[in-house]
LUMNUDO-670281 format. One record per residue (C-alpha): x, y, z; residue in one letter; residue number from 1. Coordinates in nm, 3 decimals, always signed. Layout:
<recs>
        x        y        z  torti  kekol
        X        Y        Z      A    NUM
...
</recs>
This chain:
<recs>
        x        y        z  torti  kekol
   -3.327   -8.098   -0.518      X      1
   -3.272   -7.740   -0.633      X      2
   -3.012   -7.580   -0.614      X      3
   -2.984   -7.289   -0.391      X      4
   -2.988   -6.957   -0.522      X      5
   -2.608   -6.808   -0.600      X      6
   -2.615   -6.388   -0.618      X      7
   -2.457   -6.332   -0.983      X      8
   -2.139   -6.197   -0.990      X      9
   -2.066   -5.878   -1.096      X     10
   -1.841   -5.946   -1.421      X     11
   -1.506   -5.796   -1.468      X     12
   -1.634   -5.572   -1.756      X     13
   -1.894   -5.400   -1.545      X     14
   -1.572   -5.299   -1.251      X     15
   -1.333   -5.182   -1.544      X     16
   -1.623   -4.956   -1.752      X     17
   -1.745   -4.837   -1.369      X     18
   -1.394   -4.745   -1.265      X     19
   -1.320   -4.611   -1.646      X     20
   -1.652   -4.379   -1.546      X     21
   -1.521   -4.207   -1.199      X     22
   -1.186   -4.160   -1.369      X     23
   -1.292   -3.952   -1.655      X     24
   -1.576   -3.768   -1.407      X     25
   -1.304   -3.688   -1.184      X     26
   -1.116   -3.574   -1.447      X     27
   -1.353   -3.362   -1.607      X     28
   -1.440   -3.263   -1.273      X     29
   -1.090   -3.126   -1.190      X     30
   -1.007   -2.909   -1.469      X     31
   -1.277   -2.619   -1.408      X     32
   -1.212   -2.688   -1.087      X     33
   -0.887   -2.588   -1.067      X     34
   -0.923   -2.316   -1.327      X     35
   -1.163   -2.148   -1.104      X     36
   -0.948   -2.154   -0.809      X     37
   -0.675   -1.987   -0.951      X     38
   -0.844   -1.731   -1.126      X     39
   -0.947   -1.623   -0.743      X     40
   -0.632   -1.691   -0.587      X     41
   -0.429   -1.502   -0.867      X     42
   -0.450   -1.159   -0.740      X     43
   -0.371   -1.244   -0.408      X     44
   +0.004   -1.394   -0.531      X     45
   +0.045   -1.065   -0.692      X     46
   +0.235   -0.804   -0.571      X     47
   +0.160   -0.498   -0.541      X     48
   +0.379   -0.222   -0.739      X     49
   +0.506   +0.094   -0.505      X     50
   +0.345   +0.389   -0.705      X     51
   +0.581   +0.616   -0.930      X     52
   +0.589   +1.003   -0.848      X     53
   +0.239   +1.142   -0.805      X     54
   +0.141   +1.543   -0.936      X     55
   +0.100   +1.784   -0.602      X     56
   +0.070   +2.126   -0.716      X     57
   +0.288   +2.406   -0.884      X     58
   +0.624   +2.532   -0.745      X     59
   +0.453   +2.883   -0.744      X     60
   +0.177   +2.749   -0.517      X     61
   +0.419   +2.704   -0.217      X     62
   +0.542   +3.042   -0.032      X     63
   +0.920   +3.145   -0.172      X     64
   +1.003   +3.220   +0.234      X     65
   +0.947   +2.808   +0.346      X     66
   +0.711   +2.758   +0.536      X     67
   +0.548   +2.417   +0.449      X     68
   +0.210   +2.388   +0.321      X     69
   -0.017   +2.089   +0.358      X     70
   -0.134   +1.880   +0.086      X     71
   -0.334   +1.558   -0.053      X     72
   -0.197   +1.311   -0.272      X     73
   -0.455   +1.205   -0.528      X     74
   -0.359   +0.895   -0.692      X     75
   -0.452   +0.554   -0.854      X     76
   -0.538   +0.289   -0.571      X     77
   -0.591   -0.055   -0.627      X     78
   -0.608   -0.377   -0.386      X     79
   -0.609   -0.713   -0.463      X     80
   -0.940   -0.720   -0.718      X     81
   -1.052   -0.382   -0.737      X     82
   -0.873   -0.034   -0.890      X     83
   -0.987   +0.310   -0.740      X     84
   -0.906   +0.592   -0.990      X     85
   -0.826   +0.940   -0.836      X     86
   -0.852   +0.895   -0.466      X     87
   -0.682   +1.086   -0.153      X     88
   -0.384   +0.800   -0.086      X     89
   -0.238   +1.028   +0.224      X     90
   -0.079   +1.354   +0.254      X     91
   +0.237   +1.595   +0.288      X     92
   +0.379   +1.907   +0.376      X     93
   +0.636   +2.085   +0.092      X     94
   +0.805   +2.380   +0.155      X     95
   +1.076   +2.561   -0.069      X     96
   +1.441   +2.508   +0.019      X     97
   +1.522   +2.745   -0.228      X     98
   +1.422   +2.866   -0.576      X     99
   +1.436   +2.497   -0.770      X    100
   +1.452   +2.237   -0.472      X    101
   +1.152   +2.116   -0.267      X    102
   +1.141   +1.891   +0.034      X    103
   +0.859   +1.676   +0.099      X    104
   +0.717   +1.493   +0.416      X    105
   +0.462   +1.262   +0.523      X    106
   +0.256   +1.444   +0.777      X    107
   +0.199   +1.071   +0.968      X    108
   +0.368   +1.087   +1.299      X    109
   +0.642   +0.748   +1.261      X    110
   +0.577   +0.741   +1.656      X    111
   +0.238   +0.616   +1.674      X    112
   +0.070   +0.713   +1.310      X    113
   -0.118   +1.028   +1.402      X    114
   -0.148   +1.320   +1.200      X    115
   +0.109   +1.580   +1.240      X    116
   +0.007   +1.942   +1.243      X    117
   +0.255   +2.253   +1.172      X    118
   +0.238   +2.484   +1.391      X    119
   +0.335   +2.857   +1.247      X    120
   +0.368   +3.055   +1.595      X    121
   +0.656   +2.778   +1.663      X    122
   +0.799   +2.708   +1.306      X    123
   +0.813   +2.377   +1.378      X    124
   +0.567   +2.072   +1.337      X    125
   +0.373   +1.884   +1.705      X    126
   +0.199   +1.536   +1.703      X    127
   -0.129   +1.641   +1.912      X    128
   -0.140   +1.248   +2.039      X    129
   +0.216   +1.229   +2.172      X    130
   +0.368   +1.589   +2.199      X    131
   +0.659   +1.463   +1.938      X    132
   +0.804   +1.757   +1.850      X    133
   +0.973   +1.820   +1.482      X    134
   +1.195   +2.073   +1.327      X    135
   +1.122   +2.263   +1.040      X    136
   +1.343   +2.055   +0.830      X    137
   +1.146   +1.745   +0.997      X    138
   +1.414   +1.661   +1.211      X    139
   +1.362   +1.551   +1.568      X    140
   +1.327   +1.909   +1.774      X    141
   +1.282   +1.727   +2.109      X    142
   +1.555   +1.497   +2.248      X    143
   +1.302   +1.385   +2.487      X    144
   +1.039   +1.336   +2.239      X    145
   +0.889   +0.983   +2.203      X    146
   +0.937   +0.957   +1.811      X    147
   +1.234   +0.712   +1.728      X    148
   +1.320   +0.902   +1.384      X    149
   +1.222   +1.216   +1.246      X    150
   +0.949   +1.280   +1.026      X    151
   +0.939   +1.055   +0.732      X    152
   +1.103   +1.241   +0.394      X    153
   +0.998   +1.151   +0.054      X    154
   +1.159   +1.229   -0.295      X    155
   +1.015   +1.508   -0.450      X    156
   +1.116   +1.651   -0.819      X    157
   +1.037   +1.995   -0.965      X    158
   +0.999   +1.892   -1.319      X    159
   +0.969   +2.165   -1.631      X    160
   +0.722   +2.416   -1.583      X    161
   +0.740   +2.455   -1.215      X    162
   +0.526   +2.152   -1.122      X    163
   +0.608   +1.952   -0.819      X    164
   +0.598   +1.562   -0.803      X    165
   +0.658   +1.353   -0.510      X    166
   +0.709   +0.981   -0.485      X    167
   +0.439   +0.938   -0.204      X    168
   +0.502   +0.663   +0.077      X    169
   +0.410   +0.485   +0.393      X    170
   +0.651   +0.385   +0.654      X    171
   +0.610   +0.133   +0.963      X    172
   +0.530   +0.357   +1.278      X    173
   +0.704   +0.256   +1.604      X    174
   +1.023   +0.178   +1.478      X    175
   +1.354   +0.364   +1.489      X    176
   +1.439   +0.253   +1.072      X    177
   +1.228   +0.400   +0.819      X    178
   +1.060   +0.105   +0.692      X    179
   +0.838   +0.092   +0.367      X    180
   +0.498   -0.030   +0.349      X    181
   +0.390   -0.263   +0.075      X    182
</recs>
């Protein structure tokens, strides 16, 4: 009689230099792998610096009586993989307190985010969208106006040589504390 036909066994060797095999693949595998994902993921665990004060113009650009001129902020802008040299970040309105001291605000309204205009014939400053209504000094002119807090001020510095710098921010709209945007 024959004998009937056994399937050969796999021996222990083969498992162990199989098993060896997915273990180092994995491993080799897993390092690019990884290295690749966090070169991607690194900017996003980044923060994002608030700028330093920006150029705006000369002291003797802005009228010596006070009444605010408008201007753009021109500044470095960068996101989380890209950097955009020299582009228009916002906007304010500086006017001369007196002969060495300039104030600066953020023309966004911090009622809803529109732009606020000044208004000459008035001396004060209107949000077209809402009718907020602002002092000169940005103050709140309106006790029945629908911003929480008056215009959003922002440190400004005339530095030697008459030029004027200004620490340029955003704020959350809506809200009654002047909070800053990342």
């Amino acid at each position: 009689m024959n004998a009937p036909d056994v399937p050969s066994q796999p021996e222990r060797r083969d498992f162990l230099t199989k098993a060896a095999a997915v273990g180092v693949g994995a491993a080799v595998t897993a390092v690019p792998l990884l290295a690749g994902l966090a070169t991607v993921l690194d900017p996003l665990r980044r923060k994002a610096a608030a700028g330093g004060p920006v150029f705006v113009t000369t002291l003797s650009a802005l009228p010596e009586d006070g009444v605010p001129r408008r201007f753009q902020i021109i500044a470095d802008r960068s996101d989380a993989w890209n950097k955009f040299p020299n582009v228009p970040i916002g906007a304010v309105y500086l006017r001369r307190v007196n002969a060495t001291t300039v104030q600066a605000l953020n023309v966004t309204c911090p009622h809803a985010g529109c732009p606020i205009e000044f208004r000459p014939g008035i001396k004060a400053y209107l949000c077209p969208c809402h009718d907020s209504r602002f002092a000169l000094d940005g103050s709140l002119a309106d006790p029945n106006s629908p911003s929480l807090r008056a215009m959003d001020s922002l440190d400004a510095e005339v530095r030697a040589g008459g030029e004027v710098w200004v620490t340029f921010r955003n704020f959350e709209a809506g809200k009654a504390q002047k909070i800053p945007l990342a």
